[in-house]
TIGU-893313 format. One line per field, with one value per residue (C-alpha): x, y, z. Coordinates in nm, 3 decimals. Example, Ala and Ser with C-alpha at 12.3 -4.5 7.8 and 13.67 -1.06 7.14 Angstrom:
2
x <- [1.230:1.367] $
y <- [-0.450:-0.106] $
z <- [0.780:0.714] $
***
This chain:
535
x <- [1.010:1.134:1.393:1.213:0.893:0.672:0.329:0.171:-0.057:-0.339:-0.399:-0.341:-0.656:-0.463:-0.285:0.070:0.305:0.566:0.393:0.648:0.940:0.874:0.789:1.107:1.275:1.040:1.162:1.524:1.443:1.288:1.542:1.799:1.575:1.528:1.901:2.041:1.941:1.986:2.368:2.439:2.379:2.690:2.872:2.790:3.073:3.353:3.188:3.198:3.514:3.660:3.436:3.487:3.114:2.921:2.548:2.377:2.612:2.533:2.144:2.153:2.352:2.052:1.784:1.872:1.798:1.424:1.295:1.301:1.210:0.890:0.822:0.801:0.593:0.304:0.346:0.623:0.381:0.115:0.385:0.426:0.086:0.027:0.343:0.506:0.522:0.830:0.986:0.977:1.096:1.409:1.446:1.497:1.739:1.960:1.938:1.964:2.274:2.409:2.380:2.554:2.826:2.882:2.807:3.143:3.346:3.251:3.461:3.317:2.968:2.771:2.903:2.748:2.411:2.393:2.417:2.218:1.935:1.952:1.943:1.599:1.476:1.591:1.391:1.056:1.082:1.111:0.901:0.562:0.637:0.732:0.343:0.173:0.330:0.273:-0.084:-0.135:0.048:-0.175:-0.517:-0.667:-0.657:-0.298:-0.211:-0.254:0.040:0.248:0.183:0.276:0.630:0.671:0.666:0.864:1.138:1.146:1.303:1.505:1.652:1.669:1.955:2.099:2.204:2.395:2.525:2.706:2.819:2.952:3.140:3.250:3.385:3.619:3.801:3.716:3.635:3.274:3.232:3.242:2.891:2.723:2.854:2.645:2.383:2.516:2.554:2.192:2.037:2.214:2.039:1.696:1.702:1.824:1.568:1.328:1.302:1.333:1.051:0.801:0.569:0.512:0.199:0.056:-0.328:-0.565:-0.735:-0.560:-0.560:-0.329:-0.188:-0.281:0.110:-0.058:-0.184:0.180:0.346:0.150:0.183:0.593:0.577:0.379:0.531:0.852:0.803:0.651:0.932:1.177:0.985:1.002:1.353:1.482:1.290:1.317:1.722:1.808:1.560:1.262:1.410:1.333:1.431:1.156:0.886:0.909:0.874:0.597:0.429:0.548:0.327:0.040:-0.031:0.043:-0.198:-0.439:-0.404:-0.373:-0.692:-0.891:-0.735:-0.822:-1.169:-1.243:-1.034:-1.214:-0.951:-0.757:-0.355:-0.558:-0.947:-0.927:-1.306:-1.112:-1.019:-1.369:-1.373:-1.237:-1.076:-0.835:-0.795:-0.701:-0.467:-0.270:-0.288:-0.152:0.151:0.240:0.243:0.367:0.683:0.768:0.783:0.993:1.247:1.253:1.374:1.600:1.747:1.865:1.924:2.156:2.354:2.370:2.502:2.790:2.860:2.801:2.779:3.117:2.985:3.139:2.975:2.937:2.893:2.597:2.456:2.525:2.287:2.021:1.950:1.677:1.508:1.425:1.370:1.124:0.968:0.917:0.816:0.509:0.423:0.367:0.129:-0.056:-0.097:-0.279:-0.458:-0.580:-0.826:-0.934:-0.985:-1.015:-0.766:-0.843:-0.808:-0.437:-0.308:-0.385:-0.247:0.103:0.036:0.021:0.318:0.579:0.445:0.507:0.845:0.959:0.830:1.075:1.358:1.276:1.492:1.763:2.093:2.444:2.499:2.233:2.375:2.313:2.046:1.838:1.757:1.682:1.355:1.274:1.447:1.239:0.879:0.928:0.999:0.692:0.491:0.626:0.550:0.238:0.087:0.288:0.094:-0.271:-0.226:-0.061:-0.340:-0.569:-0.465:-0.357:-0.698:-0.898:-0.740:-0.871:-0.593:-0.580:-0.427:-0.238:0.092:-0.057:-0.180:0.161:0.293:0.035:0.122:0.501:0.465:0.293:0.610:0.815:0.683:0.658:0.998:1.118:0.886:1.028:1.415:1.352:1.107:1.255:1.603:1.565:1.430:1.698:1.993:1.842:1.816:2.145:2.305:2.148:2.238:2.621:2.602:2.493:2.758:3.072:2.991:3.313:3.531:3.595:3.678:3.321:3.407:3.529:3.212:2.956:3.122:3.109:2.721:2.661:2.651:2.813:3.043:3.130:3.207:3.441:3.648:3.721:3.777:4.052:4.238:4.175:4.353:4.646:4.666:4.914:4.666:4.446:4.519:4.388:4.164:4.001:3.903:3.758:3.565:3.454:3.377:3.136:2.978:2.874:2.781:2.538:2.399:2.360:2.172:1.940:1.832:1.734:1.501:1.376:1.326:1.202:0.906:0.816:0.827:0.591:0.349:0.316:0.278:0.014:-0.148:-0.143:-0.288:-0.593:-0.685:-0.643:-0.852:-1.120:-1.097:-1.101:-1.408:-1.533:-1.432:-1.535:-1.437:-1.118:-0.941:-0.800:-1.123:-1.033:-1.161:-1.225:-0.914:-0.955:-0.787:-0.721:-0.363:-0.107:0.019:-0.346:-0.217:-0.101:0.252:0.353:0.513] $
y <- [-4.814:-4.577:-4.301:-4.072:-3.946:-4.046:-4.012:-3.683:-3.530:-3.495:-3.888:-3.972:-4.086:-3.924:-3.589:-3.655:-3.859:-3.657:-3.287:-3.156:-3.298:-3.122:-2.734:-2.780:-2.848:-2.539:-2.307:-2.412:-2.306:-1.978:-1.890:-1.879:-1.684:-1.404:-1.449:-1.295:-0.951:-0.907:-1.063:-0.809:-0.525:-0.628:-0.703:-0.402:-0.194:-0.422:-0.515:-0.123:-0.098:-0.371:-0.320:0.092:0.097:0.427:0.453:0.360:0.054:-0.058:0.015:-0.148:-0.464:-0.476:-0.412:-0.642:-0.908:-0.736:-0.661:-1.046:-1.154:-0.928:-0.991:-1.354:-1.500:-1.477:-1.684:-1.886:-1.987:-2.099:-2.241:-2.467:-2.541:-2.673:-2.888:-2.951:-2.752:-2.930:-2.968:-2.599:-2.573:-2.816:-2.605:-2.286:-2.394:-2.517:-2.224:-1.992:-2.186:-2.199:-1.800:-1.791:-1.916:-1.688:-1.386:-1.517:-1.559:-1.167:-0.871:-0.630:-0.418:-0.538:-0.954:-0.880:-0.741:-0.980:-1.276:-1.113:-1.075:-1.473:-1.520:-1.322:-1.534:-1.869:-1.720:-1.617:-2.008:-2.094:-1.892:-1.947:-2.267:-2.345:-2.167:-2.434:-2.689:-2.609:-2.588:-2.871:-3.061:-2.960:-3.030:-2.675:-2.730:-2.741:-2.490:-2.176:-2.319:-2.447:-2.051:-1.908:-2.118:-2.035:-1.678:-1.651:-1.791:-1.428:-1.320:-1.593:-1.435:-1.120:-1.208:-1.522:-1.392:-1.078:-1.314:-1.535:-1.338:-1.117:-1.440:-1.515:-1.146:-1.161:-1.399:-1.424:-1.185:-1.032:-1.348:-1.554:-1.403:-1.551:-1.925:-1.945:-2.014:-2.299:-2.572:-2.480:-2.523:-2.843:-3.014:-2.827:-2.999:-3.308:-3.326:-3.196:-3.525:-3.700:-3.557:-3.332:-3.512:-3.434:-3.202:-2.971:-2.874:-3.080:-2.937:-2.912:-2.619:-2.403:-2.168:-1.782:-1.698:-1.346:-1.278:-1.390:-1.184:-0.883:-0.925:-0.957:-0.610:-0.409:-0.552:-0.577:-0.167:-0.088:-0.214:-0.070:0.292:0.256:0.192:0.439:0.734:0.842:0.748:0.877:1.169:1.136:1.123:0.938:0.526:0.612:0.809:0.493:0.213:0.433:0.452:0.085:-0.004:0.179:0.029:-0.307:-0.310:-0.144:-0.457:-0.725:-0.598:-0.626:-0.949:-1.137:-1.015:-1.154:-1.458:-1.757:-1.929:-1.635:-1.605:-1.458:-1.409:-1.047:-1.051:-1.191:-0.817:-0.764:-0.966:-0.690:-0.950:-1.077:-0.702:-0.563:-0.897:-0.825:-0.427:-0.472:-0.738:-0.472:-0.136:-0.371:-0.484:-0.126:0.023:-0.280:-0.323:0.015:0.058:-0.240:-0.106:0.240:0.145:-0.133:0.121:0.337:0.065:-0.022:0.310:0.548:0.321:0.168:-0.218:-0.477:-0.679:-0.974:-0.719:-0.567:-0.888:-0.988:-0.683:-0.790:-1.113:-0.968:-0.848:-1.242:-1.346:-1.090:-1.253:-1.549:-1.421:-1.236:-1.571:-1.742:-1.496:-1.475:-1.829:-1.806:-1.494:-1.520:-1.797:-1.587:-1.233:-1.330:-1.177:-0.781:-0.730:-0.888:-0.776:-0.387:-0.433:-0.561:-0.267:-0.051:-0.158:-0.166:0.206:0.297:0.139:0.364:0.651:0.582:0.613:0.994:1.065:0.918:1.184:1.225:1.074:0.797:0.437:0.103:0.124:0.395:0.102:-0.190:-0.061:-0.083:-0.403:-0.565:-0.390:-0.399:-0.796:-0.866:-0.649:-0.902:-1.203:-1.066:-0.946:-1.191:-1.548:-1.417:-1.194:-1.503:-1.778:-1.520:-1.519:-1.823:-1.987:-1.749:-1.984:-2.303:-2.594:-2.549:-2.196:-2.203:-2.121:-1.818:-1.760:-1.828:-1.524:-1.267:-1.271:-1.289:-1.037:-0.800:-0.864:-0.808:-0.485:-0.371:-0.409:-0.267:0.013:0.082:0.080:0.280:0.541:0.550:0.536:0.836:1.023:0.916:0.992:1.345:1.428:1.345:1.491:1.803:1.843:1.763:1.996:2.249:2.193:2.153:2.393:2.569:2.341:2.106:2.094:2.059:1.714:1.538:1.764:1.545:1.207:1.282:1.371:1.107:0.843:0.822:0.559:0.821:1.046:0.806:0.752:1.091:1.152:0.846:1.074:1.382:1.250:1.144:1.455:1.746:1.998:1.813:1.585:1.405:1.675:1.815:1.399:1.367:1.651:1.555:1.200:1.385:1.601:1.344:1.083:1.411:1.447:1.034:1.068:1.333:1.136:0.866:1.040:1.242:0.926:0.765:0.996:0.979:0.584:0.620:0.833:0.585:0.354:0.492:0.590:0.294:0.112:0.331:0.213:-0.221:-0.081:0.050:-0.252:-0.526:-0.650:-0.733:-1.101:-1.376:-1.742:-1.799:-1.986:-2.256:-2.455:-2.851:-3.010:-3.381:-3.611:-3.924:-4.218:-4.468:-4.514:-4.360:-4.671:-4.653:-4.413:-4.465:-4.416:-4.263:-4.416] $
z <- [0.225:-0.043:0.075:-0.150:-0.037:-0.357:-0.268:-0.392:-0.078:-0.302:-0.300:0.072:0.294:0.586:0.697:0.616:0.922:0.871:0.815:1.053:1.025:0.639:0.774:0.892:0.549:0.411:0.708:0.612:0.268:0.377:0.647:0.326:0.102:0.433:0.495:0.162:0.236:0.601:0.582:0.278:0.563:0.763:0.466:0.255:0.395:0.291:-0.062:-0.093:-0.028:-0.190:-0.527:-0.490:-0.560:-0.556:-0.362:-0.677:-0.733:-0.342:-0.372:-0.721:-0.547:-0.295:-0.515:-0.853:-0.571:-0.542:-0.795:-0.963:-0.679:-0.630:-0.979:-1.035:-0.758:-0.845:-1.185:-1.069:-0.741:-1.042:-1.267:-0.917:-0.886:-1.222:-1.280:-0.892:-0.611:-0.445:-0.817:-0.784:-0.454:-0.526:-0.857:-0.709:-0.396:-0.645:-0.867:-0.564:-0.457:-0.838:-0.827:-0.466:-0.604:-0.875:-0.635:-0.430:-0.714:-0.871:-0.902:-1.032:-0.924:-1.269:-1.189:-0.845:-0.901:-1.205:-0.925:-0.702:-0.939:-1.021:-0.663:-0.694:-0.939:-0.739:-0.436:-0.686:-0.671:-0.354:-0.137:-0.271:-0.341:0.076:0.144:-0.059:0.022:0.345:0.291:0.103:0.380:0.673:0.779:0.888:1.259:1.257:0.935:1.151:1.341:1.117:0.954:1.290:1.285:0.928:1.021:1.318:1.076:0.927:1.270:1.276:0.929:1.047:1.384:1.190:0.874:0.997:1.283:1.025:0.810:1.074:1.215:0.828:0.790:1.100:0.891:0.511:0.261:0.227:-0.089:0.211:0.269:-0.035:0.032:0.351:0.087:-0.035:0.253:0.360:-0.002:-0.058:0.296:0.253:-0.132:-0.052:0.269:0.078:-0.174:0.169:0.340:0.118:-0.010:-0.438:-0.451:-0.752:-0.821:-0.944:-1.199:-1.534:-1.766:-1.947:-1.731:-1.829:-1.943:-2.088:-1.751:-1.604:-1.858:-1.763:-1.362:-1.455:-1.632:-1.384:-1.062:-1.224:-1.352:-1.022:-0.806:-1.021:-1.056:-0.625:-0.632:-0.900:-0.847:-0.507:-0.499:-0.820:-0.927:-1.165:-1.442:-1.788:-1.602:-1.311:-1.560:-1.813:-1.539:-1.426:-1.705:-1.800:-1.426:-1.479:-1.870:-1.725:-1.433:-1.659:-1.938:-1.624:-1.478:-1.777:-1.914:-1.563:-1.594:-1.884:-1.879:-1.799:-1.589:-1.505:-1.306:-1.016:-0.924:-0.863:-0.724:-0.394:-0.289:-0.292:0.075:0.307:0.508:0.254:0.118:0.457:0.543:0.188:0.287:0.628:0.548:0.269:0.514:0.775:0.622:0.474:0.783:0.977:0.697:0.602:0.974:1.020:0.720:0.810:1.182:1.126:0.945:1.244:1.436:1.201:1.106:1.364:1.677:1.525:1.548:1.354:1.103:1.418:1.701:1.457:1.458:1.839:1.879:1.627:1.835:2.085:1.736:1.673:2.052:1.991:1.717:1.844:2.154:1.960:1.746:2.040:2.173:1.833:1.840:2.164:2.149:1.786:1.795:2.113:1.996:1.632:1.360:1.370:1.723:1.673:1.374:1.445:1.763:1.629:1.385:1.669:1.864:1.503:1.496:1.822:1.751:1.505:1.623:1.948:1.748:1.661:1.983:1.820:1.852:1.828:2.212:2.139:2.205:2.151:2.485:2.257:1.995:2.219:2.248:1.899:1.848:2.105:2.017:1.603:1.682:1.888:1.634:1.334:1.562:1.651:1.277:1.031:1.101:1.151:0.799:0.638:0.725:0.617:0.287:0.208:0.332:0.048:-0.197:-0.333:-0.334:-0.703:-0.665:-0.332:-0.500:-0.608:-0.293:-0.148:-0.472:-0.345:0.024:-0.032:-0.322:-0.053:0.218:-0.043:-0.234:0.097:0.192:-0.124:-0.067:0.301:0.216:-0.125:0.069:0.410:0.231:-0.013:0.298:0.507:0.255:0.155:0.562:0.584:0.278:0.421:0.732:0.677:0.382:0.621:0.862:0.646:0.379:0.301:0.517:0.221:-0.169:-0.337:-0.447:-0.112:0.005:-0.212:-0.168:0.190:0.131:-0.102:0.231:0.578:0.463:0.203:0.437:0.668:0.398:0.349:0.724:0.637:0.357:0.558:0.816:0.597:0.454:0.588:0.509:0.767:1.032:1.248:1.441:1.123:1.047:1.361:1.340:1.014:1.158:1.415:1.175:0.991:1.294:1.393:1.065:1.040:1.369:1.280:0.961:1.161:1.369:1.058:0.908:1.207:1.200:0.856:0.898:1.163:1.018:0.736:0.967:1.166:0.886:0.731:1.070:1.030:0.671:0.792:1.133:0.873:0.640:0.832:0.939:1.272:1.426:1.195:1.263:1.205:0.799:1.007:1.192:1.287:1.017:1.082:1.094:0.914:1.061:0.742:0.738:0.497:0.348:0.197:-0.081:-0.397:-0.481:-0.788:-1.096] $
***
């Protein structure tokens, strides 16, 4: 028997042996992808302080990660599809690792983002490229489960990556945070040859590399326009990429139309199903990690966590999680998809709407709430929305499938932490403008204003200075935990209105219960030895 798994799904007689055994090597692959933004939230403060960076160099050092990442999928998932989907997969953990590296080794903002953004491109590989193969692997009365375990990896993500690179940070510099990467890209590639099975489509074809060009360009723009003008002003970067977005969706749309064999079929979003499953992961995700976003600041910042207590206090956040997949697994065959996903819907809104209360005496207690309902919302809304879409595609065009549902989670979370940040970092800049005009020069004033950890680190030199002391710091320090408070529950509010609003529209589109992508299909008992291996 060969250590490498050689026989390409498409030509066994039987559902793969060892189907499970590889979700877990995709999960492991995913879990890495999710983990290199939520550890950069416990380790932004010391990569700000160490780099000096500004706001714009620390949103910049997020977002050069997201907007490759958005960008790609989609023709990187066909790319897959065509030539190998676990090629790709193996391709982009060892790119993503290859980038890690250079991300621990920077110095400088520019080295940072630039590592960062080949990170992006290494996970524009991987994720779509874990969804088909998924798909290809299972027979459809087990793929809505495999889905559901797929997704409740994202919550795993969300408590595991702050968690160890909080433990990393008591120790090592914030670098340390990148190499986490690295030992778990090395076993999910080497496991991968082990036990993924080769896959790609069937049908041959050149691929539509205009139509992948022009989905690049307006995603690409898009993401950009949603990171750049709401932080930094509308100004000539943001009206371009808009403009940039808006020509390229207009030449995409009418290029797929015509194109015989086009990237993607966009009559699919005339089925309301598949339309309100993209629409909901999209609104969905803005709203959660819009809100994981700005409240894991609070806890480091205000709250006075470090990088592992912030994480400690994540970890009900992915109990949650799973706790909600589990139900979806059980309810959704029941009550069909709608009833499900608006109800997770439902409970994220009602989530961030709780943290509207949010004040300067709010503790940890205040959050838990949140933590625990925004987790079983994600558990509850992920899977069903996931299955959905992935079972509109034929096998030929499942790594697109895989690019449109992880484009969706991640425009949306780009969407959430641009929107909900630019709200939350005007709110703030506000209120402790408000409070401490005339108390400071103008420029500690607006470094103070331009972020809370701003605003600590003048507290710092306040306190160092004779012309201070210690009193006028901590009053400073309180001024601006207030003000960091109040943003939250300004932002909170907005968040959930969005939300809400947003669980309206996916109420109205979705249809009424229809039987469910993932019906057992008959299993076939020839054995796998059967199959042909490849030469």
């Amino acid at each position: 028997m060969s250590l490498i798994a050689s026989t390409p799904v498409e030509r066994m007689n039987a559902p793969y042996a060892r189907r499970w055994q590889a979700l877990l090597v995709l999960c492991l692959s995913l879990l890495m992808v999710l983990m290199a933004n939520t550890s950069l939230l416990v380790a932004a403060p010391d990569m700000t302080k160490d780099l000096g960076l500004s706001s714009s160099d620390l949103q910049w050092v997020i977002d050069g990660y997201t907007v490759p990442y958005a960008a790609l999928m989609l023709v990187l998932g066909a790319v897959g599809d065509k030539y190998s989907r676990r090629g790709a997969l193996v391709a982009g953990l060892v790119l993503f690792a290859a980038a890690s590296v250079a991300g621990s080794l920077a110095h400088s903002a520019a080295a940072v983002i630039a590592a960062r953004a080949m990170m992006g491109v290494g996970a524009a590989v991987v994720m779509p490229a874990t969804l088909s193969l998924l798909v290809a692997m299972f027979p459809r009365g087990e793929r809505a489960r495999a889905i559901t375990a797929w997704s409740a990896t994202s919550g795993l993500a969300i408590a595991a990556g702050p968690l160890l690179a909080g433990w990393l940070l008591e120790d090592h510099g914030w670098g340390s945070t990148f190499l986490i990467n690295v030992p778990i890209a090395a076993v999910a590639a080497v496991a991968a040859l082990v036990l993924v099975p080769p896959s790609k489509a069937a049908v041959t074809g050149r691929l539509d590399l205009m139509g992948g060009l022009l989905s690049v360009l307006t995603v690409g723009s898009l993401v950009y326009m949603i990171i750049e003008g709401p932080h930094y002003g509308w100004g000539t970067a943001a009206v371009t990429a808009a403009v940039v977005a808006a020509a390229g969706l207009a030449a995409f749309v009418a290029r797929e139309l015509r194109h015989p064999r086009p990237l993607l079929n966009l009559g699919m979003f005339r089925d309301r199903t598949f339309t309100g499953a993209v629409l909901a992961v999209l609104l969905f995700f803005l709203g959660a990690f819009g809100t994981i976003y700005y409240a894991s600041q609070h806890l480091q910042f205000v709250l006075g966590y470090g990088p592992l207590e912030t994480g400690t206090r994540l970890l009900p956040l992915a109990a949650a999680v799973f706790a909600g997949a589990v139900l979806t697994g059980r309810l959704t065959p029941r009550l069909g998809m709608k009833p499900v996903v608006v109800t997770g819907m439902v409970l994220g809104t009602i989530a961030i709407f709780l943290l509207t209360r949010v004040d300067s005496g709010s503790s940890y207690v205040d959050f838990l709430p949140t933590l625990l309902l925004l987790g079983v919302a994600i558990g509850l809304s992920a899977s069903p929305c996931t299955d959905t879409i992935m079972g509109a595609f034929p096998e030929a065009e499942l790594g697109v499938g895989g690019g449109i549902n992880d484009t969706a989670l991640e425009f949306g979370g780009s969407l959430g932490i641009a929107v909900l940040g630019s709200v939350l970092a005007t709110a703030y800049s506000d209120k402790l403008g408000g409070a401490l005009a005339g108390h400071l020069p103008p420029a500690a004033l607006a470094t103070a204003q331009d972020s809370i950890g701003g605003a600590l680190g003048v507290a710092e030199q306040v306190s160092r200075n004779p012309a201070g002391g210690p009193e006028q710091a901590h009053a400073l320090v309180m001024a601006a935990d207030s003000a960091f408070a109040h943003a939250v529950a300004h932002t909170s509010l907005v968040g959930g209105i969005i939300l809400a609003v947003g669980t309206v529209l996916v109420a109205l589109i979705l249809p009424g219960r229809r039987p469910a992508p993932s019906e057992p299909e008959p299993e076939r008992d020839e054995p796998e030895t059967l199959a042909l291996p490849v030469r």
